[in-house]
N, C-alpha and C positions, 0 to 999 in steps of 0.2 A: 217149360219156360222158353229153351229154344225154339221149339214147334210152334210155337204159338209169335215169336218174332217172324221165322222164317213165312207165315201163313199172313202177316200182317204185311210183310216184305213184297210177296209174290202178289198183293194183291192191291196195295196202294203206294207202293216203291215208285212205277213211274209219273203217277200223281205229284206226288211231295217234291220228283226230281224236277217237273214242269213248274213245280209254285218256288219253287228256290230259285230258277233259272227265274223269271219271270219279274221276282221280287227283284234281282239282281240288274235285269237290263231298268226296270221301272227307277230302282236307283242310279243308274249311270241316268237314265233321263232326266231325272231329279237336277243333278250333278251339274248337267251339259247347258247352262245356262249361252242365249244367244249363238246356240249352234246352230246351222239346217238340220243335221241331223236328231236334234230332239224329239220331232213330233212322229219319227220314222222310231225309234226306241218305244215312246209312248205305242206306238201299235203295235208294237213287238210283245211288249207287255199283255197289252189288253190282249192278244191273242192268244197269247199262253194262258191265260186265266179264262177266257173262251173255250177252249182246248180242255181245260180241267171240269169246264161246266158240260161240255158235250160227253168227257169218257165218264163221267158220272152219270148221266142220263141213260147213257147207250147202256152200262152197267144193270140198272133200275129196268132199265126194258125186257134187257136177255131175260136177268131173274124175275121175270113179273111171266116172262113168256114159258119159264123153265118149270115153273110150280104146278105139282102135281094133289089133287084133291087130297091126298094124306099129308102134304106139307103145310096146306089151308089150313088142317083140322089141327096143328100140333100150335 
């Protein structure tokens, strides 16, 4: 049970910590009615959810480049 946290941790831990941060400024944007700085939060936002959509790709690549003709087969 632990292994299998610590393997979930080591591999999507700073995923979830970029979508929490993320969530977090999107809500101060939310929040920040008629400030300059709202639309400067809003990119902050969308960039950290960017950021999650590229280390998920990048991820999908390595493993697609990583697979060996017996991993195909299984």
């Amino acid at each position: 049970m632990m292994t299998r946290f610590l393997e979930l941790f080591m591999q999507y831990g700073l995923v979830v910590a970029i979508l929490v941060w993320a969530g977090a400024v999107g809500l101060m944007a939310y929040h920040l009615t008629d400030s300059p700085w709202r639309w400067a939060f809003v990119a902050l936002s969308l960039g950290g959810f960017g950021t999650v959509g590229v280390i998920l790709w990048i991820r999908k690549y390595v493993n697609s480049l990583t697979k060996t003709p017996e991993r195909e087969n299984q």
